[in-house]
C-alpha positions, 0 to 999 in steps of 0.5 A: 521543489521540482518542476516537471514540463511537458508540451505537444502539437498534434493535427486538428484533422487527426481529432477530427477524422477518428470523431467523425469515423468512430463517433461517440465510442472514441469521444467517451473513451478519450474525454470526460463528460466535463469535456465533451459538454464544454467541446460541443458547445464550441460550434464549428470550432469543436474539433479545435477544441477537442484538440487541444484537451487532447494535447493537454492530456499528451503534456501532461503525461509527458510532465508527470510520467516518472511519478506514475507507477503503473503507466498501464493503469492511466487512461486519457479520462484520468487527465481533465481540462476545465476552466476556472471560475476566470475562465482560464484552462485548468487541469485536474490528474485523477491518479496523483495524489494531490498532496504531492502538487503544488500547482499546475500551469497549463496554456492552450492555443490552436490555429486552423491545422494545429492545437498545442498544449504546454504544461507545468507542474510544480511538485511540493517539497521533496519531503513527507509530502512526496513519500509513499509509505507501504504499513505491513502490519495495522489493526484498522479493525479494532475497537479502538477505531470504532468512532473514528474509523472512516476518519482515520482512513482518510488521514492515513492516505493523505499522509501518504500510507497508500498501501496497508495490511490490516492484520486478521488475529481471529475468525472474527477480526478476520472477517472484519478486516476483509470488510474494511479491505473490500471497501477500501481499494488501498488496504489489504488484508489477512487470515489468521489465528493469533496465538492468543486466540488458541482454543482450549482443545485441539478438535476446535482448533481444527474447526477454526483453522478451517474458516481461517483457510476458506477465509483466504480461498473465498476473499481475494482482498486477503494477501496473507496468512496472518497474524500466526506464531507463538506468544507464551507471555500471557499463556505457557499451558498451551505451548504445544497447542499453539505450536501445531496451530503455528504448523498447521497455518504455515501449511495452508500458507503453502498451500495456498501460496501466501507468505505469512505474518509471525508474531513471536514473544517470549518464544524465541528458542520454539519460534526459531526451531518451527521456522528453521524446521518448516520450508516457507513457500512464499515467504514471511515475516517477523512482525514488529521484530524483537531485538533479538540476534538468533531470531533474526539471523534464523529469519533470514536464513529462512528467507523471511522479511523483517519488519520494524514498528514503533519499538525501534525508536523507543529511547530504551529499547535495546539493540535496536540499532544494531539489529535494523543494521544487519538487516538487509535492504531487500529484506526490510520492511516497515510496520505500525502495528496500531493502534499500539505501539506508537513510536517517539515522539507520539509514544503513548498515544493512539497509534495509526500508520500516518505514524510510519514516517517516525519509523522510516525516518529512525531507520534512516538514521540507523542506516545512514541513509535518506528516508526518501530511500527507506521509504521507496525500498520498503514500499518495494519489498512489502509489494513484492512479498504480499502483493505480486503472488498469485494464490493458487488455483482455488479461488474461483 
């Protein structure tokens, strides 16, 4: 458990003087419409009160500064100071998630100069509660979802995935996955054709990597060209087909700036002399990683990232450990790849990316050390690859 405080002092008359200077352009730029109505009923002791909210707001910030990842992105609206139904001074943060907080206890006084405000916050448990989990690989899209869908999305945020990818395979899925990105500020999404999904014929594969490629230009949701690579398990008459189109996505990925998503399976010798052969621009990587040396080794060297789902806490899956160990911190991340693929101890279940901590929690142990650690760093490294790139000037 771990407790946070903050306290502050600031002059009735500073409140007072940048009210009545600036009017209503400084009260609704500092105070919620919840606060303002309770102030301005105050009377003569408005300003007072004006006050201390904005103590309130001063102590806390001062309390939960380290939990806040982007203290740019806070406004003095985003911290609201009401009463509770006996009439004490509640507060409410609207950036925190609320499953990391316990309780806050806030206090509030004011003389004729001054108002000053002192706050505590308890956080819960550093456990699940406390991590965030960043899923680089889901299928949110599919039909599996279909009825619960909304559902799921609200359990996985409050199970503290609050970054996700959710992988394009298709023309089709693709424009699905933007839709559910665009109305979800927290998921992302990606453009691709999955090896599967390869035409028979190579002008109608053009044809498709076309909308794939305008797919990215035109939806600034989309943060990666994706799901791409080769899968010779289900289809070997094609191979050819299927490496050009592998080629060909790798270039719009350069040419646009966005690292790319691979899968690979039962292709590893082609997968590895494609990676090895093409320069990468902006990076990638080996989605739901097979257990193989030379593919990982080949991926690295690449610059690539290496991704683990459900499969590295399968009981019988082979070389996992020692695969997850040689890969290096700054080039791990972590996935779901639901609705498959769900991990021990829910193997066999509809898989979704509230799921991540089973994978974190193997991996720590793999790694020896603390999932809180895996988490933060995994986190760290898919915002880096997929999220701080800007794609290149064709967007309008």
């Amino acid at each position: 458990m771990k407790i946070k405080c903050g306290v502050d002092i600031i002059e009735i008359s500073r409140v007072q003087e940048s009210i009545e200077n600036l009017g209503d352009k400084f009260i609704n730029k500092v105070f919620t419409q919840k606060e303002i109505e309770y102030c301005k009923n105050k009377g003569k002791m408005m300003y007072s009160h004006f006050a201390a909210r904005f103590a309130v707001k001063e102590a806390v910030f001062k309390a939960v500064s380290e939990e806040i990842k982007d203290k740019y992105s806070v406004s003095w609206k985003d911290i609201e100071t009401t009463n509770d139904i006996n009439g004490r001074p509640k507060v409410e943060m609207l950036f925190l998630k609320n499953n990391i907080i316990e309780n806050i206890d806030v206090s509030i006084s004011h003389c004729k100069d001054y108002a000053v405000a002192n706050v505590t916050v308890l956080f819960k448990w550093k456990g699940e509660f406390n991590l965030e989990y960043f899923d680089s690989h889901m299928h949110l899209d599919d039909e599996k979802f279909d009825n619960d869908r909304e559902e799921i999305i609200k359990k996985i945020y409050s199970a503290g995935v609050t970054k996700c990818i959710c992988i394009g395979t298709n023309i089709e899925t693709t424009k699905k996955t933007i839709q559910i990105a665009n109305l979800n500020n927290f998921i992302y999404a990606s453009s691709g054709l999955h090896p599967e999904d390869i035409p028979q014929n190579e002008e109608e594969l053009w044809k498709k990597l076309e909308v794939i490629k305008r797919l990215a230009i035109e939806n600034k949701k989309v943060v990666a060209i994706g799901e791409i690579g080769l899968d010779y398990y289900w289809k070997q008459d094609n191979k050819e087909l299927q490496k050009k189109a592998f080629i060909k996505q790798i270039e719009i990925a350069n040419e646009l700036n966005l690292p790319i998503s691979i899968h690979t399976r039962d292709s590893i010798d082609d997968t590895i002399g494609i990676i090895r052969k093409m320069k990468i621009i902006s990076s990638g990587v080996l989605h739901c990683c097979p257990f193989n040396i030379e593919l990982v080794k080949h991926g690295l060297d690449a610059g690539l990232y290496i991704a683990f789902g459900g499969t590295c806490t399968f009981k019988n899956s082979k070389n996992a450990e020692n695969i997850v160990k040689m890969v290096p911190m700054e080039n791990l991340l972590v996935e779901t790849d639901s609705p498959y693929l769900a991990p021990e101890p829910v193997r066999g279940t509809r898989n979704d990316s509230s799921n991540l901590k089973y994978i974190v929690q193997k991996i720590a142990e793999y790694k020896n050390a603390e999932p809180e650690f895996i988490a933060k760093k995994t986190y760290e490294n898919a915002e880096k690859l997929f999220l701080n790139k800007e794609i290149k000037n064709v967007r309008s």
